[in-house]
N, CA and C atoms as a LAMMPS dump frame, in Angstrom:
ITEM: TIMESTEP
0
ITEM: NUMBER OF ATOMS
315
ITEM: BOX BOUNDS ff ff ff
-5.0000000000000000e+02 5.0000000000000000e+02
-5.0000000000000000e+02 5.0000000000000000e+02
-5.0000000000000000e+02 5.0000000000000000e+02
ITEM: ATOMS id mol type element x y z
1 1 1 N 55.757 -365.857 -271.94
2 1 2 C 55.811 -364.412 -272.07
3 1 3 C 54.388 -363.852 -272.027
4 2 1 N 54.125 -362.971 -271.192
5 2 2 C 53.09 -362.38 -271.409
6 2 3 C 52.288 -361.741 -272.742
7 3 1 N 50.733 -361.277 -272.636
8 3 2 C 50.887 -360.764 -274.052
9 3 3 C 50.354 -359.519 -274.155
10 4 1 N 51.337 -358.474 -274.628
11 4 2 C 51.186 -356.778 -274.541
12 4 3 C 49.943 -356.722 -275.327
13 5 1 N 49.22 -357.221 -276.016
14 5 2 C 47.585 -357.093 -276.734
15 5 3 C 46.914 -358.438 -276.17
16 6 1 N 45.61 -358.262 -275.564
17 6 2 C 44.698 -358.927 -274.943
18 6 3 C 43.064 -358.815 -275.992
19 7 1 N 42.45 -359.886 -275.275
20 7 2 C 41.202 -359.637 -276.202
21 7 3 C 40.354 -358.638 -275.174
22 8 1 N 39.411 -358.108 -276.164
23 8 2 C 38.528 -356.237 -275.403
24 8 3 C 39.722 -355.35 -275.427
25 9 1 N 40.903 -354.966 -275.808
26 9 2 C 41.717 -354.279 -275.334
27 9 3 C 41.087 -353.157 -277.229
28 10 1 N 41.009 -351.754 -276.985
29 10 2 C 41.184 -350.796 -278.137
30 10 3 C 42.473 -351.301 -278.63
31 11 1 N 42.701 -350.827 -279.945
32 11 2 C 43.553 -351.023 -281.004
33 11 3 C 43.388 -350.417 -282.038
34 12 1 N 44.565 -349.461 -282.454
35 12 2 C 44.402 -348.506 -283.876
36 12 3 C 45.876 -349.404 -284.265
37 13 1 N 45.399 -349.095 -286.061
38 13 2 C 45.935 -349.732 -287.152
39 13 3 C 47.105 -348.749 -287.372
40 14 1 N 48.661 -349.026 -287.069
41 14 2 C 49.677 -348.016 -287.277
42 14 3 C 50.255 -348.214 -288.557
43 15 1 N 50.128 -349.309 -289.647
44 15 2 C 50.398 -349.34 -290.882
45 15 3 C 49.234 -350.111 -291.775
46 16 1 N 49.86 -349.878 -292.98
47 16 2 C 48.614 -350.555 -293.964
48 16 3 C 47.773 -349.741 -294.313
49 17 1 N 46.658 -350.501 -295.418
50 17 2 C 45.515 -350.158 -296.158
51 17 3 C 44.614 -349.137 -294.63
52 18 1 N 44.68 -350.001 -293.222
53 18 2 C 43.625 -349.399 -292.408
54 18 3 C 44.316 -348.59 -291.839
55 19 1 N 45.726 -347.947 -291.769
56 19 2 C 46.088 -347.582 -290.645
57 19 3 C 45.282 -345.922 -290.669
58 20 1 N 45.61 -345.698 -289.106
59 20 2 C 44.554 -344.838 -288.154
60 20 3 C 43.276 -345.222 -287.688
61 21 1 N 42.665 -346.328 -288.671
62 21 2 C 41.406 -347.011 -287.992
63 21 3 C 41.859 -347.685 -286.386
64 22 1 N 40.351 -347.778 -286.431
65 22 2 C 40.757 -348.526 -284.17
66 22 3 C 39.754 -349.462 -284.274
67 23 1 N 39.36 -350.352 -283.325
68 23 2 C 38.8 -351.278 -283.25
69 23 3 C 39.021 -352.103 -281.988
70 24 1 N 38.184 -353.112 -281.63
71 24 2 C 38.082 -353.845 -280.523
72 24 3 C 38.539 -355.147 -281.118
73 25 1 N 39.553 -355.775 -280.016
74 25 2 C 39.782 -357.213 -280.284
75 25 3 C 39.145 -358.031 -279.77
76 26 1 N 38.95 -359.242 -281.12
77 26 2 C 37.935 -359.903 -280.914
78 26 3 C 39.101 -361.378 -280.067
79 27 1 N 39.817 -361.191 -280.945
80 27 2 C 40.169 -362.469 -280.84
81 27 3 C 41.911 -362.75 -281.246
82 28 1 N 42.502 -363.305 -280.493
83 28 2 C 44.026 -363.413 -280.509
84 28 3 C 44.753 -364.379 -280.706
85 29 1 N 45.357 -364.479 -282.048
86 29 2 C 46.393 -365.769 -282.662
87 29 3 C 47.518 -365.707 -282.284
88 30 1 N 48.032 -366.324 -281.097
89 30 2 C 49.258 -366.212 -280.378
90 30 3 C 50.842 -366.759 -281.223
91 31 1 N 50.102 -368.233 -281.949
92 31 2 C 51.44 -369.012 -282.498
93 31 3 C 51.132 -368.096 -283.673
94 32 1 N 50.21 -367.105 -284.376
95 32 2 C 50.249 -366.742 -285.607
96 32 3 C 51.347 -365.213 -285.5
97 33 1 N 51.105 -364.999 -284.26
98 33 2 C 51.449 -363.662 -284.036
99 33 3 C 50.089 -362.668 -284.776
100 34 1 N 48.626 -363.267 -284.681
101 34 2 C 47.781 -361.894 -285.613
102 34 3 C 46.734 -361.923 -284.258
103 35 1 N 45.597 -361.189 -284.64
104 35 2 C 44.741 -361.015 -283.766
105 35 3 C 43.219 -360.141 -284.756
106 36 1 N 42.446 -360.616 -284.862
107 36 2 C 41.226 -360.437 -285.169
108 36 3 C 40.436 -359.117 -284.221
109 37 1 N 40.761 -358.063 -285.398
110 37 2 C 39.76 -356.552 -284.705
111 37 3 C 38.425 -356.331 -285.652
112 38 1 N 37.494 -356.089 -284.749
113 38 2 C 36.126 -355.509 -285.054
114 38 3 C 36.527 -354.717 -286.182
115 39 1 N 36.051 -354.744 -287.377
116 39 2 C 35.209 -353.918 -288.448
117 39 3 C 36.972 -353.71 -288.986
118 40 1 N 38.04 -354.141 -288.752
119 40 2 C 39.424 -354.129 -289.665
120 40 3 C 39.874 -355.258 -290.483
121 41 1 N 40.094 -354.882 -291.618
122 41 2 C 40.593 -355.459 -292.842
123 41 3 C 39.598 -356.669 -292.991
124 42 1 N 38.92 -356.617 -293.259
125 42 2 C 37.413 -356.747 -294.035
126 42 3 C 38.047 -357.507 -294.96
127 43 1 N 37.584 -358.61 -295.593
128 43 2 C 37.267 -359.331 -297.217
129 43 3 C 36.466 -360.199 -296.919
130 44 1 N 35.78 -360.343 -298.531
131 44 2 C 34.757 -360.971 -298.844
132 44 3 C 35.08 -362.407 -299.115
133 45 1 N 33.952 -363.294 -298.901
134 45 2 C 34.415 -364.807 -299.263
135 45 3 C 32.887 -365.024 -299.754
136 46 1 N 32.848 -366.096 -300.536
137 46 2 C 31.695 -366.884 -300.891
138 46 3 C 31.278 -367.938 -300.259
139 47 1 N 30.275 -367.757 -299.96
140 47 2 C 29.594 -368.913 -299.035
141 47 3 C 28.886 -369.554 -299.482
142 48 1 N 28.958 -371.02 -299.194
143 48 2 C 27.589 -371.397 -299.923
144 48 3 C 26.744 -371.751 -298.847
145 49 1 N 25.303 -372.079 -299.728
146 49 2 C 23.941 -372.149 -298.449
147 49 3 C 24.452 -373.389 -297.392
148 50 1 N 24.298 -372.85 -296.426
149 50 2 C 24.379 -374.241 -295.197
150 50 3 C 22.683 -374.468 -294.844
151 51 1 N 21.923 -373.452 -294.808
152 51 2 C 20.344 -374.474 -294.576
153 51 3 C 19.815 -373.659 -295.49
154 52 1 N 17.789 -373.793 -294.75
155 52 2 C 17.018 -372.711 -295.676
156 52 3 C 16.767 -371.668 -295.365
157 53 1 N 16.949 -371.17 -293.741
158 53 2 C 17.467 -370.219 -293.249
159 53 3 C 18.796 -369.215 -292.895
160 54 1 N 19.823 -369.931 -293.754
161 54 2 C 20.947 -369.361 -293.5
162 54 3 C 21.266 -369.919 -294.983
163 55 1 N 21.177 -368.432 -296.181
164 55 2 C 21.327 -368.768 -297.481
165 55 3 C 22.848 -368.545 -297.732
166 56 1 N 23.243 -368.515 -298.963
167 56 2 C 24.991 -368.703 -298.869
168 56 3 C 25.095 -366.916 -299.98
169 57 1 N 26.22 -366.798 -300.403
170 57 2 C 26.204 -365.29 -300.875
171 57 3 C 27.276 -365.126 -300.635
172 58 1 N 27.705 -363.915 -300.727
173 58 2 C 29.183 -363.024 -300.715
174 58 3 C 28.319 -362.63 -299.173
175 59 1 N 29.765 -363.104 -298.114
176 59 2 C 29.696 -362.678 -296.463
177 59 3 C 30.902 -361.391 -296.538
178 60 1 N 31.302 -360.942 -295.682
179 60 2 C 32.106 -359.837 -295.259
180 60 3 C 32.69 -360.625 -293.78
181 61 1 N 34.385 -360.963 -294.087
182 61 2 C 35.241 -361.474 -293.046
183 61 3 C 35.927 -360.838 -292.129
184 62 1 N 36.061 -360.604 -291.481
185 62 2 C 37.477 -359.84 -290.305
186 62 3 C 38.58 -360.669 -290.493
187 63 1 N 39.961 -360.322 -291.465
188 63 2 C 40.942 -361.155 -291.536
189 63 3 C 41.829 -360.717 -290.671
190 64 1 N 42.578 -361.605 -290.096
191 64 2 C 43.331 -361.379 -289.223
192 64 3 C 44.952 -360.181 -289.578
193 65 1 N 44.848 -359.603 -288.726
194 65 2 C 46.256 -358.872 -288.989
195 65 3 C 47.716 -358.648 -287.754
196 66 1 N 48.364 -358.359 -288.131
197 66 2 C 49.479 -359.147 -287.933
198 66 3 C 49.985 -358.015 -286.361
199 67 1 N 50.12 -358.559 -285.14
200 67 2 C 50.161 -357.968 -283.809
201 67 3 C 51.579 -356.569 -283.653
202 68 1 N 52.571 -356.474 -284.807
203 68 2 C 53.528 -355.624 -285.308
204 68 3 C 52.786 -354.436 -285.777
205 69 1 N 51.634 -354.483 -286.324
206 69 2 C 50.928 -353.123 -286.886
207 69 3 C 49.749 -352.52 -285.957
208 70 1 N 49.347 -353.277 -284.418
209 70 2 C 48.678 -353.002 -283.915
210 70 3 C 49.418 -352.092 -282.511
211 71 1 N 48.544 -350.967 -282.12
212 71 2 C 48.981 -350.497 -280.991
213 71 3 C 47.774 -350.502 -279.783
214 72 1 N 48.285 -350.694 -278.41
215 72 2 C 47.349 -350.42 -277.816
216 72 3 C 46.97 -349.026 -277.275
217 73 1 N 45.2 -348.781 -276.923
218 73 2 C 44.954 -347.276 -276.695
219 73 3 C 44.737 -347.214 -275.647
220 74 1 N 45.765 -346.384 -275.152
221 74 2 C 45.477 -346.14 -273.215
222 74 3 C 44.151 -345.556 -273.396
223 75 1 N 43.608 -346.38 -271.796
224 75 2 C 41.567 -345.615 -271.64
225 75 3 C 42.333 -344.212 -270.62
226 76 1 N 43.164 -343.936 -270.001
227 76 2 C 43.29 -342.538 -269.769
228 76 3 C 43.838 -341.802 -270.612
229 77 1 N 45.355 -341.647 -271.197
230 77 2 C 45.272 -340.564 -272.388
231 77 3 C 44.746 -341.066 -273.551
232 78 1 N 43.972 -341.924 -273.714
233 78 2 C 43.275 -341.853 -275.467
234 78 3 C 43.884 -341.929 -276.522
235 79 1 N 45.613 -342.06 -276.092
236 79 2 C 46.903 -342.31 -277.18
237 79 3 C 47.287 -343.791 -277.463
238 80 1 N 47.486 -344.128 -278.653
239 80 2 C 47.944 -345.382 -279.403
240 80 3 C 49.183 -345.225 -278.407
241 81 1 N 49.78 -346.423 -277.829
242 81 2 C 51.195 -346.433 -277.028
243 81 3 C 51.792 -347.555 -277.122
244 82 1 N 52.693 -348.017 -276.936
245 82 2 C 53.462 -349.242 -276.59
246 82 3 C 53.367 -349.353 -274.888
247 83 1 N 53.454 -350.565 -274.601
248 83 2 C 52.521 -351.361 -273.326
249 83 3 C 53.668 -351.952 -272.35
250 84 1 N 54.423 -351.686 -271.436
251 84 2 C 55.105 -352.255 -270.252
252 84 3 C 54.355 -353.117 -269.851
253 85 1 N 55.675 -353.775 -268.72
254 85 2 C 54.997 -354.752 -267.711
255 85 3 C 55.567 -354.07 -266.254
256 86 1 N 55.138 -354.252 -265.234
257 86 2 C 55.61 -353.848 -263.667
258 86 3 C 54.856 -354.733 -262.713
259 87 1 N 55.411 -355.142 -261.899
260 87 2 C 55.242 -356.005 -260.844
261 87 3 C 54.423 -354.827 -259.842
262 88 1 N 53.406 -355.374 -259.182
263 88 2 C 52.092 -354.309 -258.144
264 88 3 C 52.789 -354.812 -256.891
265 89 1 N 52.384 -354.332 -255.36
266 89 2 C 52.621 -354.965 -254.379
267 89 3 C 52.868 -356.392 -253.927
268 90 1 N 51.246 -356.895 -254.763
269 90 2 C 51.371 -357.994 -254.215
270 90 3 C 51.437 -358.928 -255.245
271 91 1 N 52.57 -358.929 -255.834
272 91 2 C 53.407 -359.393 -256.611
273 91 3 C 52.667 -359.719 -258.188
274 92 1 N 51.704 -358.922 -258.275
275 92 2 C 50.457 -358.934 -259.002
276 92 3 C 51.379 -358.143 -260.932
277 93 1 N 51.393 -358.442 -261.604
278 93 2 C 51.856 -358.121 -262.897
279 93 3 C 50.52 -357.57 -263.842
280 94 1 N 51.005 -356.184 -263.846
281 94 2 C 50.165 -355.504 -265.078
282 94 3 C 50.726 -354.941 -265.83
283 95 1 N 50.011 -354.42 -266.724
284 95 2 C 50.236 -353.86 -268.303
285 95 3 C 50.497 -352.16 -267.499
286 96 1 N 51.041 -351.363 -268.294
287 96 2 C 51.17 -349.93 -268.558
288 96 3 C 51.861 -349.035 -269.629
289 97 1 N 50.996 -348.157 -269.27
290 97 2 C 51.235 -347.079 -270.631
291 97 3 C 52.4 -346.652 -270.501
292 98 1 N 53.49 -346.779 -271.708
293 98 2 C 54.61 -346.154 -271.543
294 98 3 C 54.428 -344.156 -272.014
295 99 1 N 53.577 -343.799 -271.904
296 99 2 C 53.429 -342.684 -272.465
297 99 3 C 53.184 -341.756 -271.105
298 100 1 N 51.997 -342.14 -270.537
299 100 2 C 51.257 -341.554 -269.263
300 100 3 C 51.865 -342.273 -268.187
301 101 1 N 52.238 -343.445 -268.341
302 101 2 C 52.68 -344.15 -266.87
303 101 3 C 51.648 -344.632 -266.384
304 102 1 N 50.541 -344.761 -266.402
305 102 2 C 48.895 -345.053 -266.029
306 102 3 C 48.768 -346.782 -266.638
307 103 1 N 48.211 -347.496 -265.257
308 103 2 C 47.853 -348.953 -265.59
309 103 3 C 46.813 -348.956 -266.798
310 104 1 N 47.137 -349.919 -267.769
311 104 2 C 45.926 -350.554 -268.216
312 104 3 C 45.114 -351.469 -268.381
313 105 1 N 45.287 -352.546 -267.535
314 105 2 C 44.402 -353.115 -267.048
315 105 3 C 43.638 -352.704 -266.059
């Protein structure tokens, strides 16, 4: 199955502590169903020192959240949407905005 959220794709938070925040995906847990966005749902962990240049401390994490609360943001209308699939001429399969009708890839 294809996957309606890709990594670089915008993404605003439609439930939860972040929702209305947006962010860039970094990174996508397919068997988890989550996906890792820039600067969303944040927690802290303790680290300890790994050298003498890289001391240990309270870091700031990007925890993963769950691909049900994420929407993608069409780059022509600028709206959070839910994401089709359609077959191109040459038999080529892309993403689209169910809102505008406009490819997004």
């Amino acid at each position: 199955m294809a996957a309606k959220i890709r990594r670089n794709d915008t993404v605003r938070v439609m439930t939860g502590k972040e929702r209305g925040r947006q962010g860039q995906v970094r990174q996508v847990l397919p068997r988890k169903g989550r996906a890792v966005v820039t600067g969303i749902n944040m927690s802290r962990r303790h680290r300890r020192p790994r050298s003498a240049t890289d001391p240990g401390g309270l870091v700031d994490v990007e925890s993963p959240v769950h691909l049900s609360n994420l929407r993608v943001v069409c780059p022509s209308c600028e709206r959070p949407t839910r994401v089709g699939f359609r077959l191109l001429d040459g038999a080529r399969k892309v993403r689209y905005c169910k809102l505008c009708d406009e490819a997004v890839d």
